[in-house]
C-alpha angles and dihedrals in degrees: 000000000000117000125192117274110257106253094247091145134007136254112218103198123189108224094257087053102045086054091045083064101048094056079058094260090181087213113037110172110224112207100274082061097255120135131239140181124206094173115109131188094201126018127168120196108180106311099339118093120189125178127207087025126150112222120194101202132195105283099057110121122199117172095162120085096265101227107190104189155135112311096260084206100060104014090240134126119253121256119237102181110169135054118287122224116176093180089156154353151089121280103179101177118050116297100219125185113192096143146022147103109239110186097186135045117295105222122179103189100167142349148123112257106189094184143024120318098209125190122191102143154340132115115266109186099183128043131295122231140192111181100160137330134131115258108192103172109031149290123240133181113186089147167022139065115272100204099188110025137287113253119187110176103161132001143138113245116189098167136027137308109217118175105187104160134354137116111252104188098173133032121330096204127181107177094154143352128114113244104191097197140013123358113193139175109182089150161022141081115269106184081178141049120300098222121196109176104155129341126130117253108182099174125024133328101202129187112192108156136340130123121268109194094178123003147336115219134204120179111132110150104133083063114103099207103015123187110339090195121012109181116179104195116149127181085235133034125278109267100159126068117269115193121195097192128220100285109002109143130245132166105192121015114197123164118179126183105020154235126295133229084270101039126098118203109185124178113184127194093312124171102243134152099204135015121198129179102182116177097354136151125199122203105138127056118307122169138161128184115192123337108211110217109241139202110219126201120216145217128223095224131169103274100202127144138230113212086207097066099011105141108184109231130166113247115239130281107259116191087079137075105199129015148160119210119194110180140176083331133131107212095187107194100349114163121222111199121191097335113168096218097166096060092055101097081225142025107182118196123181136162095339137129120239112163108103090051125124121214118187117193094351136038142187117298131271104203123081091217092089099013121083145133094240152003117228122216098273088059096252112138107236131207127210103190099221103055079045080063095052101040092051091041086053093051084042097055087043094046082054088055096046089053089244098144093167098052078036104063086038095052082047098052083052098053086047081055091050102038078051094057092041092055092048100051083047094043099238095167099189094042094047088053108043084042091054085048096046082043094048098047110042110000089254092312090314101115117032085180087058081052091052092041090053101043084051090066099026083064091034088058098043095045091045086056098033086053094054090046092066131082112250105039122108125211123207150099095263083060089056081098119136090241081063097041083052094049105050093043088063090047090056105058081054088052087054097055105090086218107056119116136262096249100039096142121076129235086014125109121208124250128203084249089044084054097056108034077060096048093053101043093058082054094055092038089054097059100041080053095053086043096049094047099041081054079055111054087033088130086057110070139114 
């Protein structure tokens, strides 16, 4: 066994040495003229033994830009054709890769990268690793083609991952690593999955373009802190299949554009505190099953920018725990299993078409205390009560199509409230008044025993009235007898009945008050009666 030389001195190393090195060069000449060899015939690190490997330990010293590229002599790449262990050193210019044939795997393992790892090109025919190392400028792909899969397992990221081109033929797994700003994919070519599985994203993770041949995985529960801000934006929609696994975390959920008729998007009982879909279409497969509230901790970083990469967002709101946004989208037949709505502090809708949704166990809520179209900028959920109207007419249209005639008939009382507000404020006199009579009546053909209650005094009132109107009756306390009390109680039913006659009650004459009272109060019965019976039949519609 063969253990790293303790970094008692230092070896300053010019660029063309240090990749001399790396192509196994056995005397490579540092700056003060010694000679050093970095090439081993047998090297065991842990359990794992190579042989023929070139190991850059922790006392290598680089303070040039490393430019790994095409022979300028001969126009051909340079042959690396041994294994590559970085298991130290400081590398204090940009470490750039355009060119390049590396025949074995390619580990960094540890190492202190003062400036940007760029990747542009170059043929790596065994996999790429990134165990540990700090990375305190950025780290860009735009290029290359990655043969036999991209591992990072650890790693400090003080700037930010940008992955812009390259051709990733095999596994792109993040199972660690802690990337303290932006993450972003808005390119490459990736023919296998994109596994995330830990890692530590404390800003955003963006994708905002890129080309998924098979699937996208989350499943990052080990993770502490998990992803703070996952977008998923891509310039196309999704065609491929994204998985968001059972208890992956997530602080903030956004997807913009949309699936295809071929794309998947599942998200399984993940911890998240909001979930925003913002300009999205959905024509493909989308389908969520519980979303666990979670409780994040969080982490003070450097918040400086980079021009370069710099994406204006707005920060999140603040003054809420747990939200869904669903804005200007069109989720098409999403499918909402078991998703608790009512225990999110908010659930925004705005501009978005619902009806076509599906909602197993649990559905949207009724109540407006946690349900509106916008927040304004004191954090208070507001209500216009037209677009009310429409997001409840959209949940009641989808709850039709589901067969859920109670949630149905519930989303659809609230529409008639909302439709209500909305023609008062715009002083639609008919409208106001036939929609509080629907409301008083029925509840908006939610009771049918409010609806009998109320025919019973309506009639009671207008009986009472229409009696003392005619000749013959006489009003006081002495008549207060149980003969009369008989009496008129049989002569009230009669009254009730929309077909008794204008002179139902004997020894009495009619008056023109007595007529229409009469006349009036056959109109009023008539529609409590359509009302109640309507509340009635309400499972029966169609």
């Amino acid at each position: 066994m063969i253990s790293l030389p303790e970094k008692d001195y230092t070896i300053h190393l010019s660029a063309d040495s240090f990749i001399k090195a790396l192509q196994g060069d056995k005397f490579v000449i540092d700056e003060q003229g010694n000679k050093h060899n970095f090439f081993y015939t047998k090297y065991r690190i842990d359990k794992a033994e190579y042989r023929n490997v070139v190991v850059i330990d922790q006392r290598v010293i680089v303070s040039e830009p490393i430019i790994i590229k095409e022979d300028e002599l001969f126009g051909e790449a340079l042959a690396f054709k041994y294994p590559i262990l970085i298991q130290g050193g400081e590398f204090q210019d940009s470490f750039s890769i355009s060119g390049g044939e590396f025949q074995g795997l390619f580990r960094i393992s540890w190492g202190e990268f003062q400036q940007l790892f760029h990747i542009s090109g170059g043929e790596f025919q065994q996999s790429f690793h990134i165990e540990r190392g700090k990375f305190q400028n950025g780290f860009r792909i735009e290029g290359g083609e990655f043969q036999n899969g991209f591992y990072i397992e650890r790693g400090e990221f003080k700037q930010w991952f940008r992955i812009s081109g390259g051709e990733f033929q095999q596994l792109f797994h993040i199972s660690g690593g802690e990337f303290q700003q932006l993450f972003r994919i808005e390119g490459g070519r990736f023919k296998d999955s994109f596994s995330i599985e830990g890692g530590e994203f404390l800003q955003w993770f963006s994708i905002e373009g890129g080309e998924f041949t098979k699937e996208f995985i989350v499943d990052n529960f080990p993770s502490k802190r998990g992803i703070r801000n996952l977008e998923i934006s891509t310039s196309k929609l999704i065609k491929s299949k994204f998985t968001i696994n059972e208890n992956a975390k997530i602080q903030q959920l956004t997807f913009k554009k949309g699936i295809s008729g071929s794309g998947a998007l599942y998200i399984e009982s993940i911890h998240l505190q909001t979930l925003n879909f913002e300009n999205f279409i959905n024509e493909g497969k989308l389908e969520i099953t519980g979303l666990k509230l979670g409780k994040f901790q969080t982490k003070i970083i450097n918040q400086e920018s980079i021009p370069e990469v710099a994406i204006k967002r707005e920060p999140p709101i603040s003054w809420f725990e747990t939200q869904i946004i669903i804005s200007k989208s069109n989720l098409g037949s999403a499918v909402f299993k078991g998703v608790l709505f009512e225990a999110f502090d908010r659930v925004i809708i705005d501009d978005s078409k619902l009806n076509n949704i599906s909602t197993v166990n649990k559905h949207f809520p009724l109540s407006a205390e946690n349900l509106g179209n916008k927040v304004n900028d004191q954090g208070i959920l507001e209500h216009d009560p037209e677009q009310m109207a429409e997001i409840y007419n959209q949940l009641y249209l989808a709850m039709q199509k589901q067969g859920n005639r109670l949630k149905e008939m519930e989303y659809y009382s609230q529409y008639l409230y909302w439709q209500r507000k909305a023609a008062k404020e715009d002083k639609k006199w008919p409208a106001l008044i036939s929609l509080t009579l629907y409301q008083w009546s029925t509840n908006f053909g939610q009771s049918w025993v409010r609806g009998l209650g109320i025919s019973l005094l309506v009639g009671l009132i207008f009986y009472f009235f229409y009696s003392i109107s005619l000749n013959g009756v006489q009003v006081g306390f002495q008549y207060f007898t149980f003969d009369n009390l008989l009496f008129h109680g049989k002569q009230f039913f009669q009254f009730l009945l929309p077909t008794h006659k204008l002179d139902f009650i004997p020894h009495t004459q009619s008056r023109f008050l007595s007529s229409f009272l009469d006349i009036f109060s056959r109109i009023a019965l008539g529609y409590m009666y359509y009302q109640t019976i309507t509340a009635f039949r309400r499972f029966g519609r169609k």
